[in-house]
N, C-alpha and C positions, 0 to 999 in steps of 0.2 A: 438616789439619796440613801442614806446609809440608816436603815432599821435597828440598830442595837443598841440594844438600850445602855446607855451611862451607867459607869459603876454609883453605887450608893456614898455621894460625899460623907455620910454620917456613920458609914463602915468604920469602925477599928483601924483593920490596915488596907492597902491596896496592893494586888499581886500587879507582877511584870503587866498581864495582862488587861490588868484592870485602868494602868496608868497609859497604857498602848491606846484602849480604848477613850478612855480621857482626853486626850490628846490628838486621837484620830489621825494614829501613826499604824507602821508593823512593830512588831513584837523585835525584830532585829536593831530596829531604829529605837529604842529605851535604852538597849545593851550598849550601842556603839554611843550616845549623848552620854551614858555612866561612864563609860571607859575613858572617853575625852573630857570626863567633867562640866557637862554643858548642861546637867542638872543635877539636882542636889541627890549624894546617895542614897541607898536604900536606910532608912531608920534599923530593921532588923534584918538577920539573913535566920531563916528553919530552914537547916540542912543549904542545900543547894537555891532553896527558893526566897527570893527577896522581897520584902516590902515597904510601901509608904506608909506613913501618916496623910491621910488622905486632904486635909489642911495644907500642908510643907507645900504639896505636887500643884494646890490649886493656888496658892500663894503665890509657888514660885511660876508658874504658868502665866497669872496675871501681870506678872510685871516682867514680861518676858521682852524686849524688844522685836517691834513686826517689821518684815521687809515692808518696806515702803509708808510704815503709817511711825514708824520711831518709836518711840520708849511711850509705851501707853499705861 
């Protein structure tokens, strides 16, 4: 079982990492869903580093279609 704790939905923004954790992906697999558009871009880029609106990620998460259970 995986120990780490959830970023703070009520955070400002959410780093790469934060939405990795979110999600309960790698950190490579946020980059290649942005690249292919299979989730919503980053809200701001500081410098090199991107983030959410921690809302948009759980928004658009929720209404994500699941293998096997369909459009939830």
């Amino acid at each position: 079982m995986n120990n780490t704790p959830q970023p703070d939905p009520e955070a400002d923004w959410w780093t790469t990492t934060d939405v990795a954790r979110y999600l309960g992906i790698q950190l490579g697999t946020v980059s290649t869903y942005v690249t292919r558009s299979q989730m919503p871009q980053p809200d701001r880029l500081y410098g090199r580093t991107r983030v959410w609106d921690p809302a948009r990620v759980i928004e658009w998460h929720n209404s994500r279609p699941r293998a096997g259970k369909g459009k939830q």
